[in-house]
C-alpha positions as semicolon CSV with decimal commas, in nm:
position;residue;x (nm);y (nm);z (nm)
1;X;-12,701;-25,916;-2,196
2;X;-12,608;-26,173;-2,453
3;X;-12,981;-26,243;-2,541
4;X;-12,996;-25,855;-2,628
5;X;-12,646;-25,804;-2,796
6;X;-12,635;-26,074;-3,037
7;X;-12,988;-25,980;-3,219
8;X;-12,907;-25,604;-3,239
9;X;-12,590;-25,679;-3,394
10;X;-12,735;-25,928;-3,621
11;X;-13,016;-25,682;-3,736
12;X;-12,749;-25,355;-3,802
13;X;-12,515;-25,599;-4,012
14;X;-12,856;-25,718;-4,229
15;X;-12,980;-25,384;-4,253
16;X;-12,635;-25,233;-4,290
17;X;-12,571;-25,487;-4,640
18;X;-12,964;-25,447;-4,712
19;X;-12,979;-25,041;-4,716
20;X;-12,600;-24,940;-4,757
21;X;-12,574;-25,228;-5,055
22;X;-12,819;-25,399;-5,189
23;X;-13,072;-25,146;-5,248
24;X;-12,817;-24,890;-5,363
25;X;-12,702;-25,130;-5,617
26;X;-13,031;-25,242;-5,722
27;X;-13,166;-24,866;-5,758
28;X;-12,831;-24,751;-5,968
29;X;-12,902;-25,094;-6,217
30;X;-13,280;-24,988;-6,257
31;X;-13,141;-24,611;-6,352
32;X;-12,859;-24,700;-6,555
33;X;-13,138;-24,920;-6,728
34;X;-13,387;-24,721;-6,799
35;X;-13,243;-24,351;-6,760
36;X;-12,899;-24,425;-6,882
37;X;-12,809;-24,078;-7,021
38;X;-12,937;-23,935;-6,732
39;X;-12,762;-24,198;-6,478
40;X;-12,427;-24,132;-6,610
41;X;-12,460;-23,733;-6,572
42;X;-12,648;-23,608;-6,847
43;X;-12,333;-23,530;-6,989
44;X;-12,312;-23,332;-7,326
45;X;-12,086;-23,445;-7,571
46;X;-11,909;-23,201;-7,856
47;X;-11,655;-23,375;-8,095
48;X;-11,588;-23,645;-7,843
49;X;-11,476;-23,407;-7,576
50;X;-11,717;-23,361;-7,288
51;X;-11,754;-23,027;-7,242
52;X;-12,034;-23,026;-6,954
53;X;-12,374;-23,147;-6,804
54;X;-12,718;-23,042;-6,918
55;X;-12,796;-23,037;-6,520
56;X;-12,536;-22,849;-6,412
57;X;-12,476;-22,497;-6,494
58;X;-12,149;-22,326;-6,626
59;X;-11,945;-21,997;-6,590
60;X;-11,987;-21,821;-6,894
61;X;-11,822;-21,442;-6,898
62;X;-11,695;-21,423;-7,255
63;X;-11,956;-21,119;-7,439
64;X;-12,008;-21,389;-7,725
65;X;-12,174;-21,607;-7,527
66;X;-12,501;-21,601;-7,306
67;X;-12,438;-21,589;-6,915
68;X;-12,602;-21,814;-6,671
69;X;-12,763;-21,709;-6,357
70;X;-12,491;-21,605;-6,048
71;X;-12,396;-21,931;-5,882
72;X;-12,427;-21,923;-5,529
73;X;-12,158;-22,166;-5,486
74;X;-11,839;-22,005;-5,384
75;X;-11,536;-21,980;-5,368
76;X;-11,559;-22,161;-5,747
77;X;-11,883;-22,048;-5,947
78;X;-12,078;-22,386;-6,040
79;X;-11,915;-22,632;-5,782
80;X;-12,127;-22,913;-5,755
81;X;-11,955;-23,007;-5,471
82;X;-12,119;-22,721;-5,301
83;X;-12,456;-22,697;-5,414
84;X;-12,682;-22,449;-5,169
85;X;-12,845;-22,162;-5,201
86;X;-12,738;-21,791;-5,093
87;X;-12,995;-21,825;-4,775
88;X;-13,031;-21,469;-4,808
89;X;-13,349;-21,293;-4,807
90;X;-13,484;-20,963;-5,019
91;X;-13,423;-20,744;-4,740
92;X;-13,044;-20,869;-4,666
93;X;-12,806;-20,590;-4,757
94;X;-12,580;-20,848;-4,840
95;X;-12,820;-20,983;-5,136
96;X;-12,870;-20,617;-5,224
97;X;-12,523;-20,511;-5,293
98;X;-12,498;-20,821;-5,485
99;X;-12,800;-20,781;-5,697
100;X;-12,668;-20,416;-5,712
101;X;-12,321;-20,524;-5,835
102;X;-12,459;-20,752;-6,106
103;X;-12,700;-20,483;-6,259
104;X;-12,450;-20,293;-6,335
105;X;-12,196;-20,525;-6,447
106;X;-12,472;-20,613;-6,713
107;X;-12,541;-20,228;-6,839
108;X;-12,174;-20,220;-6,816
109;X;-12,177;-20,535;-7,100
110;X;-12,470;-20,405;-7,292
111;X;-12,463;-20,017;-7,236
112;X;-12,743;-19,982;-7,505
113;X;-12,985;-20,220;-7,346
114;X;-13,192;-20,005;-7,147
115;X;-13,436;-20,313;-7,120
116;X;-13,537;-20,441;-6,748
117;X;-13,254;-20,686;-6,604
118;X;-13,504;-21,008;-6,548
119;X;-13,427;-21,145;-6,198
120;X;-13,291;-21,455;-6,269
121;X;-12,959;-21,260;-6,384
122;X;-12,892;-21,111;-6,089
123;X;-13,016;-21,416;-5,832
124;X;-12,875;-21,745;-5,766
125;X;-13,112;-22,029;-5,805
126;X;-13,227;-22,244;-5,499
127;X;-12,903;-22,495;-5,521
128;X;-12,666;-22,228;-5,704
129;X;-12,642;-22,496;-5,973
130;X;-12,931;-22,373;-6,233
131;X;-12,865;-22,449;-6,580
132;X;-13,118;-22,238;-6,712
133;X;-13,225;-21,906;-6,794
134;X;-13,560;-21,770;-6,837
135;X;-13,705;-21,677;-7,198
136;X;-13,701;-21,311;-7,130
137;X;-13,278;-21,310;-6,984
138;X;-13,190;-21,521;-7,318
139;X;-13,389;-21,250;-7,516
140;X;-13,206;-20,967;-7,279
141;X;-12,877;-21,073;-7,414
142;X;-12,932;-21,134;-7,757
143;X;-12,843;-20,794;-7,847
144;X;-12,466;-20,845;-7,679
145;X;-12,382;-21,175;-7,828
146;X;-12,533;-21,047;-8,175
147;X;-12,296;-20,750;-8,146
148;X;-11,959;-20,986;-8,048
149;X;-12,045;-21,277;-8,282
150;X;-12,089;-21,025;-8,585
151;X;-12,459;-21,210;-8,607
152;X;-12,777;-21,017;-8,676
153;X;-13,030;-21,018;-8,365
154;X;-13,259;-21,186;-8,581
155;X;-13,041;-21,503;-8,622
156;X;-12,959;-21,505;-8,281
157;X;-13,324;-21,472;-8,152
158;X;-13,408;-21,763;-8,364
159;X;-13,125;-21,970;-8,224
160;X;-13,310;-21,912;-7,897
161;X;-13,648;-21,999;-7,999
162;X;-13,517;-22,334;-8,128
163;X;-13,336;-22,418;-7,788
164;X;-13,661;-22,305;-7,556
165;X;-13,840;-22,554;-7,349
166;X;-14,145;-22,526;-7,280
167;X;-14,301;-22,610;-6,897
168;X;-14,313;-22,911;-6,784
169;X;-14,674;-23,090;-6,895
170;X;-14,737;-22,740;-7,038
171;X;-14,792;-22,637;-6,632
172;X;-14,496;-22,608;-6,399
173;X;-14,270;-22,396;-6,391
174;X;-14,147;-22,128;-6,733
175;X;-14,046;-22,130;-7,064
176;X;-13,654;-22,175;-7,032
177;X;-13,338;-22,212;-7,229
178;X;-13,047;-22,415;-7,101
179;X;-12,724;-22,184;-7,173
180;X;-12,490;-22,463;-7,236
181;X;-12,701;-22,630;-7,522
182;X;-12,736;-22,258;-7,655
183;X;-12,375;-22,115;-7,672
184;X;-12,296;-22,447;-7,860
185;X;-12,574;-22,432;-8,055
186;X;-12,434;-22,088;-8,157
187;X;-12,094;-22,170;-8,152
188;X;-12,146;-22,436;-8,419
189;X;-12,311;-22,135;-8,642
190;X;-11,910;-22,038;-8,682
């Protein structure tokens, strides 16, 4: 029994220090080395202050500013503590109601805008985290946050085109705007 025990204890202590330790530290020193923004958050700075993560998405509800898409982390919208998606599917009455609710909470907003309510308004993203919108749900706002900033569309449409990223390798995935980096950038047109 002895001849058994001792080496399997042996091996989960080494592999315990070599996988819970070692190569933890060694792949957060590579990161924080050559990533180091990215390694410490991706965390967006604004006169010192941190106001918030490029990664992470935000609860925006003020008319001034452009809106995110839902957060499927609840009970707190954005909780990185509780990333997941909604797990419901298109036919789930459930996701229906709530896709429902949020149309009309946005025509409520924007009464005028008789424009199509792109989908990424109304759905949560895959970890309920998504800092981005699409092209066209920056563009379906503009009109609002024109309207409370006292901004013409114009300026605010440009604003967007100079905060859209393009897809990745010019491939995957959409042209996208990350709302934080926008409502500052517009904030800092004050």
């Amino acid at each position: 029994m002895k001849n058994i025990l001792r080496p399997a204890l042996v091996l989960f202590a080494l592999l315990s220090v070599l996988t819970g330790l070692l190569y933890p530290l060694v792949v957060t020193g590579a990161a924080q080395a050559v990533f180091p923004q990215q390694a410490a958050g991706s965390l967006v700075q604004r006169n010192g202050q941190t106001v918030g993560s490029s990664l992470i998405g935000q609860n925006f509800s003020d008319p001034g500013h452009f809106w995110g898409r839902p957060s499927a982390t609840a009970p707190m919208p954005y909780n990185a503590a509780a990333s997941s998606g909604s797990n419901q599917g298109p036919l789930n009455p459930a996701l229906q109601d709530a896709v429902k609710a949020r149309v009309e909470a946005l025509r409520a907003a924007d009464p005028g805008n008789t424009a199509p309510v792109p989908v990424d308004l109304v759905t949560a993203s895959a970890s309920g985290l998504d800092p981005h919108i699409s092209l066209a749900a920056a563009q379906y706002q503009a009109g609002r946050v024109a309207r409370a900033r006292s901004l013409p569309v114009a300026s605010v449409n440009a604003v967007i085109g100079k905060h859209a990223e393009q897809p990745l390798w010019g491939l995957l995935g959409e042209t996208r705007v990350n709302v934080l980096a926008l409502n500052l950038a517009l904030d800092g047109l004050r």
